[in-house]
SERO-4910 file (N, C-alpha, C, O; in steps of 0.05 Angstrom, whole numbers):
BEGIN
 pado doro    nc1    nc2    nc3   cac1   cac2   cac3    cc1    cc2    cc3    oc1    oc2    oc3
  Unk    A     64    -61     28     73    -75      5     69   -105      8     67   -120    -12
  Unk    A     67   -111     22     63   -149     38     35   -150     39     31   -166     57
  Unk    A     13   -142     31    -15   -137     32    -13   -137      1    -31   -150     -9
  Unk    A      5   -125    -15     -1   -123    -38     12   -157    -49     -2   -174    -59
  Unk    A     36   -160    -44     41   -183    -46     22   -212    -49     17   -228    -66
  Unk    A     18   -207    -19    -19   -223     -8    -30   -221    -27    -37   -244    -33
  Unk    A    -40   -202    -46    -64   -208    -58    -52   -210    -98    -68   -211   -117
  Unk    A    -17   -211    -98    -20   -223   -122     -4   -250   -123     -5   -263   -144
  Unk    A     11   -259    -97      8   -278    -95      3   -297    -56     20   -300    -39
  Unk    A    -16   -301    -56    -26   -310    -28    -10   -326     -6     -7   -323     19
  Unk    A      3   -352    -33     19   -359    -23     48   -361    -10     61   -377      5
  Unk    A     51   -337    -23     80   -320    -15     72   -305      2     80   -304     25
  Unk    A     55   -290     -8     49   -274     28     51   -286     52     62   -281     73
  Unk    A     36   -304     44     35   -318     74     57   -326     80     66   -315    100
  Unk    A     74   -347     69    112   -340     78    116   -324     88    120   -325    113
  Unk    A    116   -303     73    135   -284     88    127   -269    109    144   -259    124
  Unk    A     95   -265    113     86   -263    134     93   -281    164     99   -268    184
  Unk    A     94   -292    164    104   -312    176    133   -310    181    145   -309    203
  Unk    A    142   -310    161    172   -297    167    186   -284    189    204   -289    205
  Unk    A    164   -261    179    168   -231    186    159   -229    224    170   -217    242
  Unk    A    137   -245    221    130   -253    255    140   -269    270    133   -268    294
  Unk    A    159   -287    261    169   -322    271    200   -313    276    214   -298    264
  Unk    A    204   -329    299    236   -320    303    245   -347    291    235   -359    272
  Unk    A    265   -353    303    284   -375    284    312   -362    277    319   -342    265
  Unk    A    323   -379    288    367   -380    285    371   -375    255    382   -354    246
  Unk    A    364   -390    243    376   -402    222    345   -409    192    330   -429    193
  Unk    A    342   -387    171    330   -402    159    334   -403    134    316   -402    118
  Unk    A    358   -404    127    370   -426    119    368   -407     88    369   -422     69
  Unk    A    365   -387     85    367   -370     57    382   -353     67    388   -349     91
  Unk    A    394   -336     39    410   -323     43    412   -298     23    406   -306      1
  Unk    A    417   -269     21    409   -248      9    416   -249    -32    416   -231    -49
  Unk    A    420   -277    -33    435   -276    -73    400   -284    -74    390   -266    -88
  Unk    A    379   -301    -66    346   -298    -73    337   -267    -87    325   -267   -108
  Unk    A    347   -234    -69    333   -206    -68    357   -199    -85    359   -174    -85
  Unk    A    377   -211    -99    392   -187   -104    416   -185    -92    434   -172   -102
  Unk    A    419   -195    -74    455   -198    -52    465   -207    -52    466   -225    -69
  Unk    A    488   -204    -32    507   -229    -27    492   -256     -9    476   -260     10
  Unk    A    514   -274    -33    505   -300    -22    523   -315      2    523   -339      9
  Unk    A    538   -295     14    556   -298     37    532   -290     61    534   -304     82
  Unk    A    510   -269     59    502   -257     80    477   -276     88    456   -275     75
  Unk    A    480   -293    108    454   -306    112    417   -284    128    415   -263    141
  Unk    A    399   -299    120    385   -284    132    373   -302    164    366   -325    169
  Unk    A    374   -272    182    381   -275    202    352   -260    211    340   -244    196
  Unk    A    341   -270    248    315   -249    255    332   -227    246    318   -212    231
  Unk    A    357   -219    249    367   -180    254    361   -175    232    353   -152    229
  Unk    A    362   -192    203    360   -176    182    337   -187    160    333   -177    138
  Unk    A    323   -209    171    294   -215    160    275   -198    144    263   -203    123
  Unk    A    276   -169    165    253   -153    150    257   -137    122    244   -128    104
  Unk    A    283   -139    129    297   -129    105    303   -141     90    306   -127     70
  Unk    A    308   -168     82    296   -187     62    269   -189     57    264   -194     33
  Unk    A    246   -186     75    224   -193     66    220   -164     49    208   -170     28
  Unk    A    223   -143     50    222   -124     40    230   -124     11    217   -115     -8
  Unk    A    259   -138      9    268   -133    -15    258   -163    -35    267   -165    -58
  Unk    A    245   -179    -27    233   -199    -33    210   -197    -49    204   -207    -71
  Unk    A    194   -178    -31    170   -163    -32    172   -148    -61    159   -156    -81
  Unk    A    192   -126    -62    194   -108    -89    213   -121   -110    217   -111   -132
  Unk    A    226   -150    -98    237   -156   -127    210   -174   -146    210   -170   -171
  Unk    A    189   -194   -135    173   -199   -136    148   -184   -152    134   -191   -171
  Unk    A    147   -159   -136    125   -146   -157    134   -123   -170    117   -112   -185
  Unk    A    162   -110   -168    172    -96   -192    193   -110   -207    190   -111   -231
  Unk    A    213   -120   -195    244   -120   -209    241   -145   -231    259   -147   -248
  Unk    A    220   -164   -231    219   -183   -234    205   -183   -269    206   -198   -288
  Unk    A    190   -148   -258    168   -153   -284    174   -127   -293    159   -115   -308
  Unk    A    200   -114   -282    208    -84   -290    202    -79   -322    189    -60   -331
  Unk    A    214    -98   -337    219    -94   -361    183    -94   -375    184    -81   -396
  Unk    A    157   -103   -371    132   -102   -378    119    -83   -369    102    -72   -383
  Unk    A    124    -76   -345    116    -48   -337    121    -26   -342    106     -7   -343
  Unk    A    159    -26   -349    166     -4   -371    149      2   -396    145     25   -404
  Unk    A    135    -28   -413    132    -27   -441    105    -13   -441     96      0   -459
  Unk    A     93    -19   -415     62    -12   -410     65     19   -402     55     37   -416
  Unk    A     79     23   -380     82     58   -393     84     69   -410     67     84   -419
  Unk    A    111     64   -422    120     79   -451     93     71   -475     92     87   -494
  Unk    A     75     53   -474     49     48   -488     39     65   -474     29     78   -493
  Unk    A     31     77   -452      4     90   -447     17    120   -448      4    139   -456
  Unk    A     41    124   -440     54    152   -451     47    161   -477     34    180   -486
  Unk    A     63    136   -489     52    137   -525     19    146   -535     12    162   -552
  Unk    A      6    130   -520    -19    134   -539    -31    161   -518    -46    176   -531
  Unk    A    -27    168   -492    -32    202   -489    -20    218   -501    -27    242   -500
  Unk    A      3    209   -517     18    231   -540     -6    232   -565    -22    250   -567
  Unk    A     -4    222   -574    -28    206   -590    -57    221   -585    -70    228   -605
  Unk    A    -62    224   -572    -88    237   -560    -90    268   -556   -108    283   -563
  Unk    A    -71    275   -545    -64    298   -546    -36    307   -529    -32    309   -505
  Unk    A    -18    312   -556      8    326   -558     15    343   -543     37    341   -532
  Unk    A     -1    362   -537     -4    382   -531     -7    379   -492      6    391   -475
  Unk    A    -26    362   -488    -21    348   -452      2    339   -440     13    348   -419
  Unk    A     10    309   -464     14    293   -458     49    305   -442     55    289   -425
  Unk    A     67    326   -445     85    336   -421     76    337   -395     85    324   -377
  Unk    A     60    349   -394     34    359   -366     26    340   -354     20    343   -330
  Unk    A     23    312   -369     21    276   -354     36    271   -340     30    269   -316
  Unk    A     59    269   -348     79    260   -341     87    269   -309    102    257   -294
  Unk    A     73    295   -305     77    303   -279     64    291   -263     72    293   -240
  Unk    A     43    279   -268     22    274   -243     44    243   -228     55    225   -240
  Unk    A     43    248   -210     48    225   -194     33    202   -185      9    207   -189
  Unk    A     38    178   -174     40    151   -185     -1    152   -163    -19    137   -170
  Unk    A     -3    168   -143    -28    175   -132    -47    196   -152    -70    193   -158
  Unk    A    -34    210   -159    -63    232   -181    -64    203   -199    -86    192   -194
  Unk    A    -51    190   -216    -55    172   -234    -78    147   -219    -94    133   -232
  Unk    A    -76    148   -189    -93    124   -174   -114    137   -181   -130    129   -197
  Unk    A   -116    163   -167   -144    170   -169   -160    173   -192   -183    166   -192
  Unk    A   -143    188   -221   -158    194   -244   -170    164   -255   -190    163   -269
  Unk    A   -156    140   -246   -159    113   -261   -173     92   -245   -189     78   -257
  Unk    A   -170     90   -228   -186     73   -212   -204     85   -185   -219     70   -174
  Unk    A   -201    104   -179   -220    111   -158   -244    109   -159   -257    117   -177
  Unk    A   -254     94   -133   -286     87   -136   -295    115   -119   -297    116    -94
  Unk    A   -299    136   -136   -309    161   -120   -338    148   -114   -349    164    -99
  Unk    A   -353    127   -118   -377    121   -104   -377    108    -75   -397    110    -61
  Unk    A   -359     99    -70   -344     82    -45   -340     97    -22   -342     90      1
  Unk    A   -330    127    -36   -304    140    -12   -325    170      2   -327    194     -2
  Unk    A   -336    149     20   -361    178     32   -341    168     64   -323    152     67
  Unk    A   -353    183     78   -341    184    107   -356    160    114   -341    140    117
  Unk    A   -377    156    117   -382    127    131   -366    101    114   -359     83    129
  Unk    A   -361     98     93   -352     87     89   -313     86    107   -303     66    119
  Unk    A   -302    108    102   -275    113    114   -282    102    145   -268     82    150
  Unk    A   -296    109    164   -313    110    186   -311     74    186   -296     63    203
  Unk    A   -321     65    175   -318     34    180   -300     21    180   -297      0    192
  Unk    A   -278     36    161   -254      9    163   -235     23    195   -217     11    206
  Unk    A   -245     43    202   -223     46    224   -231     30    259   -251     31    274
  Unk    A   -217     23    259   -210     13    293   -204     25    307   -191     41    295
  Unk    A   -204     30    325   -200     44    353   -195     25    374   -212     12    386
  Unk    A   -161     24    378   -147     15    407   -145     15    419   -125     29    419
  Unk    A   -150      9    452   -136     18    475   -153     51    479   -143     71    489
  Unk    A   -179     49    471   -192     77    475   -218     70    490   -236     58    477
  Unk    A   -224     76    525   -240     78    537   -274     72    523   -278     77    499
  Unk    A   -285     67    531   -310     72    525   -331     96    526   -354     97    517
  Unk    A   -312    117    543   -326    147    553   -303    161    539   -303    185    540
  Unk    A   -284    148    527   -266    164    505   -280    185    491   -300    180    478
  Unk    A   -267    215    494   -278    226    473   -268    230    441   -280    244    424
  Unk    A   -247    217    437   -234    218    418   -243    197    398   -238    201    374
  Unk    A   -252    178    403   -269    167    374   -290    177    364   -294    173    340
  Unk    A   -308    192    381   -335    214    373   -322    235    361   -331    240    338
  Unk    A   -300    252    369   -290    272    358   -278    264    329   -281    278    309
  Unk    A   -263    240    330   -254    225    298   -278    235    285   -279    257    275
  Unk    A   -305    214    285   -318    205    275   -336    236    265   -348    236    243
  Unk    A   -335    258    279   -359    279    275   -335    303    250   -339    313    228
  Unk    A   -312    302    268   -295    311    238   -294    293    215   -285    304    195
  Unk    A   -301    269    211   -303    251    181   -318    268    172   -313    285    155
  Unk    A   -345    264    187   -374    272    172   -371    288    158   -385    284    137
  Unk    A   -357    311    156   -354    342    148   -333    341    126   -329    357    108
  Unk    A   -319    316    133   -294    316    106   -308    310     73   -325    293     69
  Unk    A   -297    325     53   -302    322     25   -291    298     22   -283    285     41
  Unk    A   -291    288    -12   -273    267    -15   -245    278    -21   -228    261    -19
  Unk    A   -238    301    -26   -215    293    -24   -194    298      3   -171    290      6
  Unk    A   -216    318     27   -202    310     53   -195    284     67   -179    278     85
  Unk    A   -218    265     46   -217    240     59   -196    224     42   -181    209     54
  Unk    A   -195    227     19   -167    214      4   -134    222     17   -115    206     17
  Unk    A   -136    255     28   -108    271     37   -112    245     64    -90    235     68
  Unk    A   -132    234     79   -124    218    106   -116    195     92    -93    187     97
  Unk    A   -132    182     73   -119    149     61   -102    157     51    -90    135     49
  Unk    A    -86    174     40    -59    179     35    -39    174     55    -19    159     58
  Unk    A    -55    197     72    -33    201    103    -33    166    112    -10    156    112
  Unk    A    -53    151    119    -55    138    137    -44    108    117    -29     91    126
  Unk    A    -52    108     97    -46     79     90    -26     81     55    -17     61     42
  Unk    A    -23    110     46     -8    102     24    -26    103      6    -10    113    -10
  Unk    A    -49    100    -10    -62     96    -22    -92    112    -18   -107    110      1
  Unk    A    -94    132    -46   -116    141    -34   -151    134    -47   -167    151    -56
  Unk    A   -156    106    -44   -184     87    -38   -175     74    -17   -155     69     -4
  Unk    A   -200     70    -17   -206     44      3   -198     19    -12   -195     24    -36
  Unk    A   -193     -4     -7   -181    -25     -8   -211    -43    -13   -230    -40      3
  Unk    A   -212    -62    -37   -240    -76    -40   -248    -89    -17   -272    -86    -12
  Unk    A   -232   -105      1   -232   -122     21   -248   -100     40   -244    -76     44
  Unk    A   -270   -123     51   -287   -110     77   -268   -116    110   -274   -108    132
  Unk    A   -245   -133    104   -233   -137    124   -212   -115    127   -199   -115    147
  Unk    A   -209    -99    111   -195    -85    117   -191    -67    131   -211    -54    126
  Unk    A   -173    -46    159   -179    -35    178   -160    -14    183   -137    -24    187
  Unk    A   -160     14    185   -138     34    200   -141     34    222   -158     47    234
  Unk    A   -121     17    232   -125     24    263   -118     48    280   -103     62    266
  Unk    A   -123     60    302   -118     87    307   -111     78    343   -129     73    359
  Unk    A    -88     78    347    -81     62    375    -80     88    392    -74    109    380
  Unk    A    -85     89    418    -79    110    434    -56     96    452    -55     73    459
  Unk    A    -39    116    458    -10    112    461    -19    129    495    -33    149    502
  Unk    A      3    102    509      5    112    533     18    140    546     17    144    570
***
């Protein structure tokens, strides 16, 4: 959600990024900013959980009421289109809706998935990045959407070439 933040507003990301990484006693806000009490200061113990609720008052709570009107409009005019679907919409969840509307099914081949991932703390005679990499090859798109689901929430790739799943090997 702080990646999404980042990219609708940069310069709040980066606050709170920073935030979120920086220790510090005292900074000097307090939870009535997200929604809280203005008795509870924010503290490292409870930082992330301000940046969190910072995060979703920012890009939902803030604009709740336009986003409602833009649903109930696009509800409306699939009623509009056909009556007869438009119940059957309503089921797809907030990912079938990613994919039917913005998925760049030209983007999402395995080499492409294959590039944004990293590999941590994995040997060089590792066999487990070859074994990653030879099960991609074989994945469809939508085995490869069920992993960007699994792995990042979202099932495309992200426009950004900097973008990366890292895959850490644990001691």
């Amino acid at each position: 959600a702080l990646r999404d933040l980042a990219a609708f507003d940069p310069a709040l990301g980066a606050i709170l990024e920073r935030m979120r990484t920086s220790e510090s006693e005292d900074w000097g806000l307090d939870f009535s900013d997200v929604g809280g009490d203005a008795a509870t200061p924010v503290t490292d113990a409870n930082k992330r959980v301000f940046v969190r609720r910072k995060v979703g008052q920012v890009l939902v709570a803030c604009r709740r009421g336009a986003l409602e009107a833009l649903r109930n409009g696009f509800v409306e005019a699939l009623g509009d289109l056909s009556a007869e679907a438009a119940p059957f919409l309503k089921l797809f969840s907030s990912t079938d809706w990613r994919v039917l509307l913005c998925a760049d099914d030209d983007r999402l081949a395995p080499g492409a998935v294959l590039a944004a991932l990293e590999f941590v703390g994995f040997s060089s005679t590792s066999a487990v990045p070859r074994a990653i990499e030879e099960t991609f090859r074989t994945f469809d798109k939508d085995s490869l959407r069920r992993f960007l689901v699994f792995a990042t929430g979202s099932p495309s790739l992200p426009v950004a070439d900097s973008f990366k799943i890292q895959i850490r090997r644990q001691p």
